[in-house]
GUKETOR-579080 format. One record per residue: residue number from 1; x, y, z of N, C-alpha, C in turn; residue in one letter. Coordinates in Angstrom, 1 decimal. Layout:
N
seq=NUM; n.c1=X; n.c2=Y; n.c3=Z; ca.c1=X; ca.c2=Y; ca.c3=Z; c.c1=X; c.c2=Y; c.c3=Z; type=A
...
# end
This chain:
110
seq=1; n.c1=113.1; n.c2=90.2; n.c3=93.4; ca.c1=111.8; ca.c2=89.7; ca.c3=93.2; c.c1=111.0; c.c2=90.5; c.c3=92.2; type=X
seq=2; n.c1=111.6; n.c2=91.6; n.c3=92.2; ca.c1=110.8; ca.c2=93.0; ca.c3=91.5; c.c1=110.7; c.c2=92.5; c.c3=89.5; type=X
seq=3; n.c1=112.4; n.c2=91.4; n.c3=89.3; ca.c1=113.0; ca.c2=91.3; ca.c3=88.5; c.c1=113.1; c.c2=89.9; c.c3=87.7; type=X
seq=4; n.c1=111.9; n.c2=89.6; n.c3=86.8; ca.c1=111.8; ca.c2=88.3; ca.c3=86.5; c.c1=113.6; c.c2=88.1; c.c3=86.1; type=X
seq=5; n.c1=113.9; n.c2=88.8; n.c3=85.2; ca.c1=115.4; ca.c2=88.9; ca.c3=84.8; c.c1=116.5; c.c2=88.4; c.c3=85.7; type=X
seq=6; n.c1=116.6; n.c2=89.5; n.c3=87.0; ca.c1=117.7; ca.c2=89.3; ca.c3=88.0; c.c1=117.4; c.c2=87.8; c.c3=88.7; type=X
seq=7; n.c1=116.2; n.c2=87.8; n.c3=89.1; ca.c1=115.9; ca.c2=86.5; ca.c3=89.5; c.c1=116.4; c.c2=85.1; c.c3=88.6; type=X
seq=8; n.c1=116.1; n.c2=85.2; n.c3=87.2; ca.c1=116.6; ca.c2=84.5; ca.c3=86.5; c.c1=118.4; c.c2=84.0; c.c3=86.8; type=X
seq=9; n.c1=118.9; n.c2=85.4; n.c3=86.5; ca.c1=120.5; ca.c2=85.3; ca.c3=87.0; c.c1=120.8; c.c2=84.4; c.c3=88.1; type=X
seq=10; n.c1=120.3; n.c2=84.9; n.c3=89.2; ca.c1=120.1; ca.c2=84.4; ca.c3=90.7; c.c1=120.0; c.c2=82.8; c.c3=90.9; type=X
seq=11; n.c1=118.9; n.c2=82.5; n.c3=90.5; ca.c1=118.6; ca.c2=81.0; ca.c3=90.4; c.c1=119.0; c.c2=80.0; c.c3=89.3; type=X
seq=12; n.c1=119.6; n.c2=80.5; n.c3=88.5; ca.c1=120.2; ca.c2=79.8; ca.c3=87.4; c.c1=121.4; c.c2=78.9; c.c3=87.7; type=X
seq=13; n.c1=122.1; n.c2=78.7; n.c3=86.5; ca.c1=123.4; ca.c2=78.6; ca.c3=86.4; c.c1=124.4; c.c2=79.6; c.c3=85.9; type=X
seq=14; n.c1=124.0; n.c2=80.6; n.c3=85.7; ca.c1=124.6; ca.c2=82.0; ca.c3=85.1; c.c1=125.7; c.c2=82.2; c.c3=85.8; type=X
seq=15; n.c1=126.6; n.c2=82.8; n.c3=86.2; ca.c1=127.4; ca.c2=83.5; ca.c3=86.0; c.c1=127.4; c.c2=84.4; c.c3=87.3; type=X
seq=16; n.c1=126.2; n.c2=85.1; n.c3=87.3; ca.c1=125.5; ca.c2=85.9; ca.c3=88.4; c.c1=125.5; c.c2=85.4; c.c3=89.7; type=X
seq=17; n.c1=124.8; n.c2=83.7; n.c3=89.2; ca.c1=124.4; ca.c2=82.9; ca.c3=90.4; c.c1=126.1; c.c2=82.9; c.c3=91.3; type=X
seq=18; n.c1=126.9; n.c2=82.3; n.c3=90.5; ca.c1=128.4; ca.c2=81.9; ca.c3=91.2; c.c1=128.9; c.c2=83.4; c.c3=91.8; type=X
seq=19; n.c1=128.8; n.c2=84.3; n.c3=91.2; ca.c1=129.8; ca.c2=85.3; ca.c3=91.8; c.c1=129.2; c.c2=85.9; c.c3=92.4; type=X
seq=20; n.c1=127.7; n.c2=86.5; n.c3=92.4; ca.c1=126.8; ca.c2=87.0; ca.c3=93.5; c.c1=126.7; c.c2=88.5; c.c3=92.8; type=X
seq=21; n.c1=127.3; n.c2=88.8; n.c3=91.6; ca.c1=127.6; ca.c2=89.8; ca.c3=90.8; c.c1=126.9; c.c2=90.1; c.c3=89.7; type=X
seq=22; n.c1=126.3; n.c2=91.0; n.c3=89.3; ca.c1=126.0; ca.c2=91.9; ca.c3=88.2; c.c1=126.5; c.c2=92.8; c.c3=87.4; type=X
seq=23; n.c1=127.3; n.c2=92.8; n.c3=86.3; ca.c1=127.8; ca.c2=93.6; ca.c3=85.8; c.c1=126.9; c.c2=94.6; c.c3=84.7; type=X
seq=24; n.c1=126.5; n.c2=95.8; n.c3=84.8; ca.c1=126.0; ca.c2=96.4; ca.c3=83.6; c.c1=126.9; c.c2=97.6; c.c3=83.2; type=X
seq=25; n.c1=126.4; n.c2=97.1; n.c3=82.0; ca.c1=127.5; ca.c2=98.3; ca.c3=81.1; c.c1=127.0; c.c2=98.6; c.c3=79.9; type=X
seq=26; n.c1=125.8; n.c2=99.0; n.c3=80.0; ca.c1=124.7; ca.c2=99.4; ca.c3=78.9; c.c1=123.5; c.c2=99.7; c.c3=79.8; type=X
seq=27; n.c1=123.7; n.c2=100.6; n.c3=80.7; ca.c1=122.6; ca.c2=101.3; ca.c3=81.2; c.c1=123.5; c.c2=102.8; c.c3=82.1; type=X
seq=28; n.c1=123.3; n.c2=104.0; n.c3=81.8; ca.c1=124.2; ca.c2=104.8; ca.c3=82.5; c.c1=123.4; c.c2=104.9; c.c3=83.6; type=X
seq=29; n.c1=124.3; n.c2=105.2; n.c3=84.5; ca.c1=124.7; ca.c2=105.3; ca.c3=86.5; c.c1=123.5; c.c2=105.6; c.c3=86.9; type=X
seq=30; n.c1=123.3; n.c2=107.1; n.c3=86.3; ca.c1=122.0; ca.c2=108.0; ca.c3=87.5; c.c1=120.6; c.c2=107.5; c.c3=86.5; type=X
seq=31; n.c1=120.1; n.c2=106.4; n.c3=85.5; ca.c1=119.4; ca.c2=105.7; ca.c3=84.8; c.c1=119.5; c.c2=104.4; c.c3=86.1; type=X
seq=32; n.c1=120.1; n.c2=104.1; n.c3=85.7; ca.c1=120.1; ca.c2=102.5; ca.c3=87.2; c.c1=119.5; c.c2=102.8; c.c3=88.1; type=X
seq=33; n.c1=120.2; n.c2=104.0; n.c3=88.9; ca.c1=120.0; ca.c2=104.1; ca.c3=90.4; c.c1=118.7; c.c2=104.3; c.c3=90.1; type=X
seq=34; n.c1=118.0; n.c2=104.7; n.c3=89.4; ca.c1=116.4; ca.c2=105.1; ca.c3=89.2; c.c1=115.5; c.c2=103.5; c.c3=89.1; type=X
seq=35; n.c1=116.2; n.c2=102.7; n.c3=88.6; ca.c1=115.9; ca.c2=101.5; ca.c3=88.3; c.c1=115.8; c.c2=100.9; c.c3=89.7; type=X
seq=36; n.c1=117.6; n.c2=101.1; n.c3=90.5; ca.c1=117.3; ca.c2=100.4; ca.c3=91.6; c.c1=116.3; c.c2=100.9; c.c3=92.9; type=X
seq=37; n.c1=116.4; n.c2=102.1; n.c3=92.5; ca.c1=115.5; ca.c2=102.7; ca.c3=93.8; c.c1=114.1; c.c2=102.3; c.c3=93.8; type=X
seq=38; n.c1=113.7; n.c2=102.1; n.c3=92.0; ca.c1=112.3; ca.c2=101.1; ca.c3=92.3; c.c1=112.0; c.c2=100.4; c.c3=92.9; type=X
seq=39; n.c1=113.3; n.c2=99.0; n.c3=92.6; ca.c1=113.1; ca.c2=97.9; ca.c3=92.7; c.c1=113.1; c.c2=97.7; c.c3=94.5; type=X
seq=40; n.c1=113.8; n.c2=98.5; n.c3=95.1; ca.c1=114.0; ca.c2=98.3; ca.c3=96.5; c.c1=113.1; c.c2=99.1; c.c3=96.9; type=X
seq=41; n.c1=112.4; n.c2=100.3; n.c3=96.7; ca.c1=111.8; ca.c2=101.0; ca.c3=97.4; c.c1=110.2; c.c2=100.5; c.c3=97.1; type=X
seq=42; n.c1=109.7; n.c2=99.9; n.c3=95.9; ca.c1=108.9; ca.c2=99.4; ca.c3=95.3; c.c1=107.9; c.c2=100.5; c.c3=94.9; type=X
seq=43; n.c1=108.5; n.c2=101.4; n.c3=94.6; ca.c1=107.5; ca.c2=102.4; ca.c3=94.1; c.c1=108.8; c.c2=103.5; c.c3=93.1; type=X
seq=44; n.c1=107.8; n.c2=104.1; n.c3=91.7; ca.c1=108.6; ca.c2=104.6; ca.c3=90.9; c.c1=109.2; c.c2=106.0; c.c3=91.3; type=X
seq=45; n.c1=109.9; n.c2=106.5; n.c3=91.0; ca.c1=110.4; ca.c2=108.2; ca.c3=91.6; c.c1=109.6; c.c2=109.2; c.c3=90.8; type=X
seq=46; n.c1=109.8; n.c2=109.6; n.c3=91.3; ca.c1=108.6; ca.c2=110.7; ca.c3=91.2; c.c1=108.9; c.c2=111.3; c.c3=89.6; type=X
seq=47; n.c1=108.5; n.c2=110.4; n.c3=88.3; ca.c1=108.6; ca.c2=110.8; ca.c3=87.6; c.c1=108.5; c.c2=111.9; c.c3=87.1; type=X
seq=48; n.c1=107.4; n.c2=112.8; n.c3=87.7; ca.c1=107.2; ca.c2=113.7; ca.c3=87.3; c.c1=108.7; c.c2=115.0; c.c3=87.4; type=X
seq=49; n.c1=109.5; n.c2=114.8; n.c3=88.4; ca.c1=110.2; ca.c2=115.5; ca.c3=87.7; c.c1=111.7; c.c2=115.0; c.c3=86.8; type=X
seq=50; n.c1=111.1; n.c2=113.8; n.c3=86.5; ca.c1=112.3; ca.c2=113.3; ca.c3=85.3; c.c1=112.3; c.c2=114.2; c.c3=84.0; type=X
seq=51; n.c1=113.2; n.c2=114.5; n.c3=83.7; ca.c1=113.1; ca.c2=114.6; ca.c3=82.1; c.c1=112.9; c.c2=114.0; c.c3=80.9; type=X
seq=52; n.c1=112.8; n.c2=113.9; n.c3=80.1; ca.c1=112.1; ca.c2=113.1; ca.c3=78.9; c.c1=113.6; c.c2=112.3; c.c3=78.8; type=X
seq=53; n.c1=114.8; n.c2=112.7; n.c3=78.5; ca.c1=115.6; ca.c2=112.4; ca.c3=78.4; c.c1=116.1; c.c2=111.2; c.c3=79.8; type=X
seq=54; n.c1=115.7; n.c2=111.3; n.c3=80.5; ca.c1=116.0; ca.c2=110.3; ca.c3=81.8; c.c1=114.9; c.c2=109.5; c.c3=81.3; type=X
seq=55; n.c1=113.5; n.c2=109.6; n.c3=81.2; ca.c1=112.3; ca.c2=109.0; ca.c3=81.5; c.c1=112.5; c.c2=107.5; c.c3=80.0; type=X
seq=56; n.c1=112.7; n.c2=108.4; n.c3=79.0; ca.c1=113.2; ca.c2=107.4; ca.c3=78.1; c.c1=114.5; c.c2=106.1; c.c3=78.3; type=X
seq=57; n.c1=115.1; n.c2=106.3; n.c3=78.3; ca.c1=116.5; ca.c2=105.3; ca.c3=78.9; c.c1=116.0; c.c2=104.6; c.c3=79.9; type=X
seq=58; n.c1=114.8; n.c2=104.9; n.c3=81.0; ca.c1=114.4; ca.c2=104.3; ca.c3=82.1; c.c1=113.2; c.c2=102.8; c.c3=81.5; type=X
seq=59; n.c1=112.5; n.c2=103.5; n.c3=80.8; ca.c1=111.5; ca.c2=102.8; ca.c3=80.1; c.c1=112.4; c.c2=101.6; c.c3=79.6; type=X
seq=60; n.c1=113.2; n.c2=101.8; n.c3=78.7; ca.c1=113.9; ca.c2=100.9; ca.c3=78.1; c.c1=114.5; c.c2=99.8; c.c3=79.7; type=X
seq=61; n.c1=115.4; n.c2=100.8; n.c3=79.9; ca.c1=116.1; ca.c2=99.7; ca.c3=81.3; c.c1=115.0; c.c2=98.7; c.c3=81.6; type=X
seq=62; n.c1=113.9; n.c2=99.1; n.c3=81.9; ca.c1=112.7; ca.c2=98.9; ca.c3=82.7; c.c1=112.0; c.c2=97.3; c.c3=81.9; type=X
seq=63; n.c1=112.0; n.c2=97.7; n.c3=80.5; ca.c1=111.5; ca.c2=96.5; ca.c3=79.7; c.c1=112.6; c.c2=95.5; c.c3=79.6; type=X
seq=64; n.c1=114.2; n.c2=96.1; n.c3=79.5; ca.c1=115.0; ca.c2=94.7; ca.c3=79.5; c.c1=115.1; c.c2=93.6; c.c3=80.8; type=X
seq=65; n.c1=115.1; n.c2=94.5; n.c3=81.9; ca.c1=114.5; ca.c2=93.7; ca.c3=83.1; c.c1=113.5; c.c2=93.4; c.c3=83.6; type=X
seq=66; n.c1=112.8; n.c2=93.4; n.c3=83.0; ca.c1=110.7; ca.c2=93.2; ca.c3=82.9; c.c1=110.2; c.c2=93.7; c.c3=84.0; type=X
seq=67; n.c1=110.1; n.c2=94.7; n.c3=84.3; ca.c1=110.2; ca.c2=95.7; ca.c3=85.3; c.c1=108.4; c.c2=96.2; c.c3=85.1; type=X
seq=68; n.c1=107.8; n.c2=95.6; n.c3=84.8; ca.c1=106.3; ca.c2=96.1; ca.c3=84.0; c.c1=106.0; c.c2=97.3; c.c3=84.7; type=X
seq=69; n.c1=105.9; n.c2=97.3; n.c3=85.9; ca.c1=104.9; ca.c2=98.7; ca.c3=86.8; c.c1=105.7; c.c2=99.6; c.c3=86.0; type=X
seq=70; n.c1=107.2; n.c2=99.6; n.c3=86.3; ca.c1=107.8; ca.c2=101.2; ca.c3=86.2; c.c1=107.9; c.c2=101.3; c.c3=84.8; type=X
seq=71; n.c1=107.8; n.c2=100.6; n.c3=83.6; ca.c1=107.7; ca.c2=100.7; ca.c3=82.6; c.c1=106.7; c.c2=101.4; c.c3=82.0; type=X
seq=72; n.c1=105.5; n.c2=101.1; n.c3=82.3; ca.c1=104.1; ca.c2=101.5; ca.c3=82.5; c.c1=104.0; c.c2=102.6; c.c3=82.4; type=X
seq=73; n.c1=104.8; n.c2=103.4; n.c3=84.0; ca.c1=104.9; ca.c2=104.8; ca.c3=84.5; c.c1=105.2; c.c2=105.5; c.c3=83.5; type=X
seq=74; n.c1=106.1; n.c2=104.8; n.c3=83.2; ca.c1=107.4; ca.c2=106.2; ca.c3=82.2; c.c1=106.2; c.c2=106.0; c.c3=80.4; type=X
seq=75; n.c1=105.4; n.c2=105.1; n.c3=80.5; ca.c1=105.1; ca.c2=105.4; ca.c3=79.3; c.c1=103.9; c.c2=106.5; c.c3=79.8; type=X
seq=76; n.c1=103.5; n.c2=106.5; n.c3=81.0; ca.c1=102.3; ca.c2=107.3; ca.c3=81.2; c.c1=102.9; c.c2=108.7; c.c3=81.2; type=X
seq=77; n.c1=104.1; n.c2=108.9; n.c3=81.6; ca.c1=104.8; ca.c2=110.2; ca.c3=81.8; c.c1=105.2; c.c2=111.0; c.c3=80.7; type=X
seq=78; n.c1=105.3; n.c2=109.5; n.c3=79.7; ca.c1=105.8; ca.c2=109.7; ca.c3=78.2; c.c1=104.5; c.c2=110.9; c.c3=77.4; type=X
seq=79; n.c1=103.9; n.c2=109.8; n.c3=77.9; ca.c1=102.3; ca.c2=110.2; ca.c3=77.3; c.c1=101.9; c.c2=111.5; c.c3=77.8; type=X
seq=80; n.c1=102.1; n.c2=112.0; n.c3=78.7; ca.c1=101.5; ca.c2=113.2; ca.c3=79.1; c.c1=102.3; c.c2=114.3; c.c3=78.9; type=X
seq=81; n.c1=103.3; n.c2=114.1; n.c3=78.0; ca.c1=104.3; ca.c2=114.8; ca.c3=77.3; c.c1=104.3; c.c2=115.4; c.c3=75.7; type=X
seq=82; n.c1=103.1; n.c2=114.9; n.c3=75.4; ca.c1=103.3; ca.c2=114.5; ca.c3=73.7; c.c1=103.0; c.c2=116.0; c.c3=73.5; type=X
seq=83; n.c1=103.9; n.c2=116.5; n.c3=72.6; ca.c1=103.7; ca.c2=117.9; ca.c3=71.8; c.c1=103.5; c.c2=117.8; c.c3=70.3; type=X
seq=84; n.c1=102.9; n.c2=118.8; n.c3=70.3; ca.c1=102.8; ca.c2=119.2; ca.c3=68.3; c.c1=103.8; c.c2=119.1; c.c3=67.9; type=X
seq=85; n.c1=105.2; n.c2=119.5; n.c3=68.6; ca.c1=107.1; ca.c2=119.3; ca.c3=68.8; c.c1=107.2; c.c2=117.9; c.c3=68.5; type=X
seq=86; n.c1=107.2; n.c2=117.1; n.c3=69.5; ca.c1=107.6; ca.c2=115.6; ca.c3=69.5; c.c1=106.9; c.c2=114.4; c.c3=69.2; type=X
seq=87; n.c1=105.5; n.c2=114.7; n.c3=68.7; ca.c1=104.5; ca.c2=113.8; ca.c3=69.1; c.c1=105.1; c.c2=112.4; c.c3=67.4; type=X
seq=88; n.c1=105.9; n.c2=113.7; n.c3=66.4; ca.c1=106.1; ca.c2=112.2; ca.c3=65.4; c.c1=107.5; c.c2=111.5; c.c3=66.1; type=X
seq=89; n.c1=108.2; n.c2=112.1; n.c3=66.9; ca.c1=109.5; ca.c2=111.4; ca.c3=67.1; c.c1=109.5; c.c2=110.7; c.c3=68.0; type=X
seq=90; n.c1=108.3; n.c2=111.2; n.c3=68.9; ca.c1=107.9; ca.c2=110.5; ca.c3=70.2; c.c1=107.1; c.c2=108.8; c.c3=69.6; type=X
seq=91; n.c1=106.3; n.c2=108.8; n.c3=68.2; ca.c1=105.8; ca.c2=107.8; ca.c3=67.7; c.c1=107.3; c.c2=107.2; c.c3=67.1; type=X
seq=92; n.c1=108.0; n.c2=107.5; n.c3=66.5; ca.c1=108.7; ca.c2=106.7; ca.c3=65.8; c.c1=109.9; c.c2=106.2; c.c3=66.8; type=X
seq=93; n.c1=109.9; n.c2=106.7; n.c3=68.0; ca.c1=110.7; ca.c2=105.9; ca.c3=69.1; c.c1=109.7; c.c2=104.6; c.c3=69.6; type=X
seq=94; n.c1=108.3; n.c2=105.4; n.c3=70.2; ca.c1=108.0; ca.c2=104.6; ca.c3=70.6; c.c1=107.3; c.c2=103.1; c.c3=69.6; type=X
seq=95; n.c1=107.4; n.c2=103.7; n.c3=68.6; ca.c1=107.1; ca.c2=102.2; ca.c3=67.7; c.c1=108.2; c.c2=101.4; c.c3=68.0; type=X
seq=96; n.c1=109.8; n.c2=102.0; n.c3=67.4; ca.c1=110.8; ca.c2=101.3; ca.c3=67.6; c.c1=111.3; c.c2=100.8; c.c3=68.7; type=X
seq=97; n.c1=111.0; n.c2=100.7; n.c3=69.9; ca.c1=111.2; ca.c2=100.6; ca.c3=70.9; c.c1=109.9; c.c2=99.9; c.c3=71.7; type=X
seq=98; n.c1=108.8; n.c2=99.2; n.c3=70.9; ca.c1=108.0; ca.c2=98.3; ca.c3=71.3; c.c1=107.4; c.c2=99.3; c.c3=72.6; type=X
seq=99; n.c1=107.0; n.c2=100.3; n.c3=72.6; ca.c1=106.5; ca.c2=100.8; ca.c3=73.7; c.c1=104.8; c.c2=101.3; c.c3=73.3; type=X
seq=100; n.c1=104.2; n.c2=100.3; n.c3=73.1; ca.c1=103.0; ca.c2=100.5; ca.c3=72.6; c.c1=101.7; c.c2=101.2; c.c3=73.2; type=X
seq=101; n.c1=101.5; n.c2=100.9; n.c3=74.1; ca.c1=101.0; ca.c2=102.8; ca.c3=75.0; c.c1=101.5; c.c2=103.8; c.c3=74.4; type=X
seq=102; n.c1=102.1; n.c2=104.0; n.c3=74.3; ca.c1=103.1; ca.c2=105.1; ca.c3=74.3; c.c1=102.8; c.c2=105.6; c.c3=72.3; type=X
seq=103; n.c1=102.9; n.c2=104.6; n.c3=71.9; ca.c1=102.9; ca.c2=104.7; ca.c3=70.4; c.c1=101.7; c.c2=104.7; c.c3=70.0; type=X
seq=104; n.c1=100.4; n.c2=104.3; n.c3=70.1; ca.c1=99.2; ca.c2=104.8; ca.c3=70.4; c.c1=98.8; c.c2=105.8; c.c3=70.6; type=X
seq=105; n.c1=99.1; n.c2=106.2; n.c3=71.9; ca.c1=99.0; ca.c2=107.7; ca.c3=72.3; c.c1=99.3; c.c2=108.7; c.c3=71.1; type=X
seq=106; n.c1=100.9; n.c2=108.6; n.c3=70.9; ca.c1=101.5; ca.c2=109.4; ca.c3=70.1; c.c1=100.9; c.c2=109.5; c.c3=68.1; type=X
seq=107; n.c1=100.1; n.c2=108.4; n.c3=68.1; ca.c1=99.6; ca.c2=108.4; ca.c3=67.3; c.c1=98.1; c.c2=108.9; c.c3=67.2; type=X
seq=108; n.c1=97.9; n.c2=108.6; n.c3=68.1; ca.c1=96.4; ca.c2=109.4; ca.c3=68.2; c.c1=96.2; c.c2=110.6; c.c3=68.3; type=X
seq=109; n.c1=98.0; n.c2=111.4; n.c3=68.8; ca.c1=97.7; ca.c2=113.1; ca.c3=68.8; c.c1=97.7; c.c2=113.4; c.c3=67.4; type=X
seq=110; n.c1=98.8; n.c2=112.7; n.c3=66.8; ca.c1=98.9; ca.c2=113.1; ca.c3=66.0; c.c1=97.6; c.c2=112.9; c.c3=64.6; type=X
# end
C-alpha cells in the first residue's frame, strides 16, 4: 500500500500478480531490507546512522518505487550532509538523479 509500484504489480496483469513474486536484481540486499523495513514498519530507519553511501542507493530504490516519505528523508539526510568536500558531487548526483531538494540545497552551499 506504501508502494504505488508494488501495488501496481499486484493488481495488474503483470507477472507479479500470477506468481505472487517479486524478483529484484538491481537493488543490493542490506539497501532493500532498508526499503522493506519502511514499507512494513511505516516509518524510515533511523537514518541518521546511515552512511551517505547506503542513504544514496536508498533514495534512488525509494523514487523507483514511489516511496515519497522515505525519499524525502534520505534527501533531508542528504542535505544535512553537504560539505565544502562533497557539496559539487553531492549537486551533480543529485541533479542527475532527479533529486531536487537535494540539488538545490547542494547548490545553494555552494
Amino acid at each position: 500500500a506504501r508502494s504505488s509500484v508494488f501495488a501496481a504489480m499486484f493488481q495488474s496483469d503483470m507477472q507479479e500478480a500470477a506468481t505472487k513474486r517479486v524478483v529484484v536484481t538491481d537493488i543490493e540486499p542490506p539497501i532493500f531490507k532498508q526499503l522493506l523495513q519502511y514499507m512494513y514498519a511505516g516509518k524510515a530507519p533511523d537514518l541518521r546512522l546511515l552512511a551517505d553511501e547506503i542513504a544514496q542507493p536508498l533514495l534512488l530504490a525509494a523514487d523507483k518505487y514511489d516511496i515519497q516519505d522515505l525519499k524525502d528523508e534520505c534527501q533531508m539526510l542528504l542535505r544535512s550532509r553537504i560539505t565544502v568536500e562533497n557539496a559539487i558531487d553531492t549537486l551533480i548526483w543529485a541533479h542527475y538523479h532527479s533529486a531536487t531538494r537535494l540539488a538545490e540545497a547542494a547548490l545553494t552551499f555552494v
